[in-house]
VEXDREN-2710 file (C-alpha; in Angstrom, 1 decimal):
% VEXDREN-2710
k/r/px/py/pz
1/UNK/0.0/0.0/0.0
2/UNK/1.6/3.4/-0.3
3/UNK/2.3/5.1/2.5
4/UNK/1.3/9.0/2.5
5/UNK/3.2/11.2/4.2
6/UNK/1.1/13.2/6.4
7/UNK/4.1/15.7/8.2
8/UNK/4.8/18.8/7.5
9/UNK/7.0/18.6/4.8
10/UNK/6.5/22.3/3.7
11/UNK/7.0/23.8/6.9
12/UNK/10.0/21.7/7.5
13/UNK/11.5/22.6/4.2
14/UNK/10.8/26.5/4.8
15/UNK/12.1/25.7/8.4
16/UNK/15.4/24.3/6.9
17/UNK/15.8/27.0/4.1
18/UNK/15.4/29.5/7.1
19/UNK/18.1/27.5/9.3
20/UNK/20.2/27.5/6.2
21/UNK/19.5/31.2/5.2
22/UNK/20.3/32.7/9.0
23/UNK/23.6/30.7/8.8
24/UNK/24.9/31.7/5.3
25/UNK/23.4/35.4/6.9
26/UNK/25.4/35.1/10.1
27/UNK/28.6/33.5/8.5
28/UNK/28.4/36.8/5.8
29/UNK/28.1/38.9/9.0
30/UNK/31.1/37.3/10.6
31/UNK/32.8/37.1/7.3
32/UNK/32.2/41.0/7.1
33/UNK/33.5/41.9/10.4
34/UNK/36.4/40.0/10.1
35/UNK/37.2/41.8/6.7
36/UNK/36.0/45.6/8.4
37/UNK/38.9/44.9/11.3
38/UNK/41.3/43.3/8.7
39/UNK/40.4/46.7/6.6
40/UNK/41.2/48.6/10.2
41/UNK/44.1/46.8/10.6
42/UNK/45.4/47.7/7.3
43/UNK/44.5/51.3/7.2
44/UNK/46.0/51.5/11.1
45/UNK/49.1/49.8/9.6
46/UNK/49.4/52.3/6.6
47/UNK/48.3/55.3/8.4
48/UNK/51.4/54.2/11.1
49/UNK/53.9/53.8/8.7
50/UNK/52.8/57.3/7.0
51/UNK/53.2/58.9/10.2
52/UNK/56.9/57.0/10.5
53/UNK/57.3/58.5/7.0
54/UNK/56.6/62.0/7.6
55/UNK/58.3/62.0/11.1
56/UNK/61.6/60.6/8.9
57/UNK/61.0/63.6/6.7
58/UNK/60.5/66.3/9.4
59/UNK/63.7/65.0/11.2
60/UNK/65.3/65.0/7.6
61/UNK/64.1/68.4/6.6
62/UNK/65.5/70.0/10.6
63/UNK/68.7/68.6/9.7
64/UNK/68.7/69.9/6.1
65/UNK/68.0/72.9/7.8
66/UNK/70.4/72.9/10.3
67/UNK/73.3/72.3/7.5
68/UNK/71.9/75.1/5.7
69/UNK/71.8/77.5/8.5
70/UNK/75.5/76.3/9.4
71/UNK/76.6/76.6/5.5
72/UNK/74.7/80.1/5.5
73/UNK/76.6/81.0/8.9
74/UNK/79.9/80.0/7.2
75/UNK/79.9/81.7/4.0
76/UNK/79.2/84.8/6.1
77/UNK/82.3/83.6/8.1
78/UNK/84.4/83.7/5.0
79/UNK/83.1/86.2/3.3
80/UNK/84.4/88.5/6.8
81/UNK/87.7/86.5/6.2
82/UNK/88.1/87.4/2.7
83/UNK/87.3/90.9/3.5
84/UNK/89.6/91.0/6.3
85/UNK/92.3/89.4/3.7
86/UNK/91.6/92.2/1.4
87/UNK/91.8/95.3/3.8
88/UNK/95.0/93.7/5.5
89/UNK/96.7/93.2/2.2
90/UNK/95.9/96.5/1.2
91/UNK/96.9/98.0/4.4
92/UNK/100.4/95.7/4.0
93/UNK/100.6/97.4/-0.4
94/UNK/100.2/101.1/0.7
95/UNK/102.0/100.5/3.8
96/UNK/105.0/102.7/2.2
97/UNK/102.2/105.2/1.2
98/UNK/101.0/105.7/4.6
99/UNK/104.1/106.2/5.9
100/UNK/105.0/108.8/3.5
101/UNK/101.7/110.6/3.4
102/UNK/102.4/111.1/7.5
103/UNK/105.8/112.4/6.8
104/UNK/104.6/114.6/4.4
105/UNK/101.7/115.8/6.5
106/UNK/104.7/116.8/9.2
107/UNK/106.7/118.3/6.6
108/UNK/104.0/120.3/5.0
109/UNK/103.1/121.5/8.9
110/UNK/104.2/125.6/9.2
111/UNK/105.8/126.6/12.3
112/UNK/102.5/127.8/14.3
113/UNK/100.0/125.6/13.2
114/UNK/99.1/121.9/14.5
115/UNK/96.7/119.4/13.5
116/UNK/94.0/118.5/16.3
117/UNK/92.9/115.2/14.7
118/UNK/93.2/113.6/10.9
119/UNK/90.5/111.3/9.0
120/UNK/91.0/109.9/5.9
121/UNK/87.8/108.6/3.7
122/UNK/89.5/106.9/0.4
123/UNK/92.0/109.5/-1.1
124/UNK/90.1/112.6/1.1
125/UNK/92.1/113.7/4.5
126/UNK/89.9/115.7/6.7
127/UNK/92.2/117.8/9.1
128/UNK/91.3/119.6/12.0
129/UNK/93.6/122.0/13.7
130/UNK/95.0/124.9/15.5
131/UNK/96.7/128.1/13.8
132/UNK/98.2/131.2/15.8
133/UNK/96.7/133.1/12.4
134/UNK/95.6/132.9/9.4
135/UNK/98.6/133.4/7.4
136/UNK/99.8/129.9/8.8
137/UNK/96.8/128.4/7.4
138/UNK/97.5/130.1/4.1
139/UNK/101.0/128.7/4.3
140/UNK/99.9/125.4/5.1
141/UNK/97.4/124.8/2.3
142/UNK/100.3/126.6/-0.4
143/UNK/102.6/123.6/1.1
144/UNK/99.9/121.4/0.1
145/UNK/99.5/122.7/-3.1
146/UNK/103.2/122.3/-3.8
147/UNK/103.7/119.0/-2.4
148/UNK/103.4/115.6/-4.8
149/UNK/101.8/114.0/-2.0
150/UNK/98.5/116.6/-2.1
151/UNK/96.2/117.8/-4.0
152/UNK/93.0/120.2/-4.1
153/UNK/93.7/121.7/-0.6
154/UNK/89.9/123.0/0.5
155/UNK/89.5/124.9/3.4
156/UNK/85.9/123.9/4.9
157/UNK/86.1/126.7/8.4
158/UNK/87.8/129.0/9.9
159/UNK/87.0/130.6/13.4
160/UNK/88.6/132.5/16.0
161/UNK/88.7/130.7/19.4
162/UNK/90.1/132.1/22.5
163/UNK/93.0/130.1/24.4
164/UNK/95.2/130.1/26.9
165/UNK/97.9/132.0/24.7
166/UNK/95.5/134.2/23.1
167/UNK/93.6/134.1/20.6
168/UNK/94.1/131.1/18.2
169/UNK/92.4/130.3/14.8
170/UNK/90.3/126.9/14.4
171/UNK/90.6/125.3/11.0
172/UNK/88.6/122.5/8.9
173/UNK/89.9/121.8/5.6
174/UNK/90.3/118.6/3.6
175/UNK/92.9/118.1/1.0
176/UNK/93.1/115.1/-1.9
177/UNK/96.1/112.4/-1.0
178/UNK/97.8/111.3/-4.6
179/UNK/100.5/109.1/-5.1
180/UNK/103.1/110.3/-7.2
181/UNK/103.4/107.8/-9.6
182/UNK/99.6/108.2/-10.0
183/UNK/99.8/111.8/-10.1
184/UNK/102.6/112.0/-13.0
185/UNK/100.5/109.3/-15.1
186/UNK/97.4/111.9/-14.8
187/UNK/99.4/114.7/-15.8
188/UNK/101.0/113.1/-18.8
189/UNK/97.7/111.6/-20.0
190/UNK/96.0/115.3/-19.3
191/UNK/98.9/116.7/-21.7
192/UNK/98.4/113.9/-24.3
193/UNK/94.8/114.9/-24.2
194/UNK/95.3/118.6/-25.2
END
């Protein structure tokens, strides 16, 4: 005789494909989570590394910087040495030129007349001074015009001051210093000029 089946076959069956659908639906879920803190995880990882990246670079770049800062500090440094060099070898050239321009400033000195204080800017020589009148300044800036050493005496001031001798005249005058070897190649180029 057949048999009939009288269960519930239908239910069972919808039963079992909801059994089997919550599983597959919680094995997804797990499935997902496990791939969202594996994506963490990676992300973390990379983000790390980036940071250990730019931390390398800012250490990088403060050194850079400090090299550049020390190079910077040391061309300054050398350019001061190099300028130094310069003004002590032109000091040590015109040595002999110095020398002689101070002789010649005492020899060009009249009796009467003395210098308070001397400045020289480039070839100019300010001079300050003391006369008993004003035919020793006269007499001082004709010695200057006379002398190889000098040129283009200009006297700046002239005032009467009273001192312990009398009274005594103040002077400011500036006067051109020239070498002579200078000052004879200007003149025979002047002359070939005219």
């Amino acid at each position: 005789m057949p048999s009939i089946n009288l269960r519930p076959w239908r239910e069972e069956l919808r039963a079992e494909k909801q059994r089997n659908f919550i599983t597959s639906l919680i094995a997804v879920l797990v499935v997902a989570v496990v791939l969202v803190f594996l994506w963490q995880d990676y992300v973390s990882s990379e983000i790390e590394t980036q940071k250990s990246r730019n931390n390398y670079l800012s250490s990088s770049m403060a050194e850079l910087d400090k090299k550049i800062k020390e190079i910077k500090e040391l061309k300054k440094e050398k350019k001061e040495l190099l300028d130094r060099m310069k003004v002590i070898q032109d000091l040590q050239g015109t040595r002999p030129v110095i020398v002689r321009v101070m002789d010649e400033l005492v020899r060009t000195l009249p009796d009467g007349l003395y210098y308070e204080s001397l400045e020289r800017k480039e070839d100019l020589i300010e001079i300050t001074g003391l006369a008993e009148s004003n035919n020793r300044i006269s007499g001082l800036m004709r010695n200057f015009e006379t002398s190889v050493w000098f040129s283009n005496p200009n006297l700046k001031d002239v005032s009467a001051i009273k001192g312990d001798d009398g009274t005594l005249n103040s002077f400011d005058l500036s006067v051109k210093q020239v070498t002579p070897e200078l000052a004879e190649d200007q003149e025979s180029s002047e002359k070939g000029t005219k």
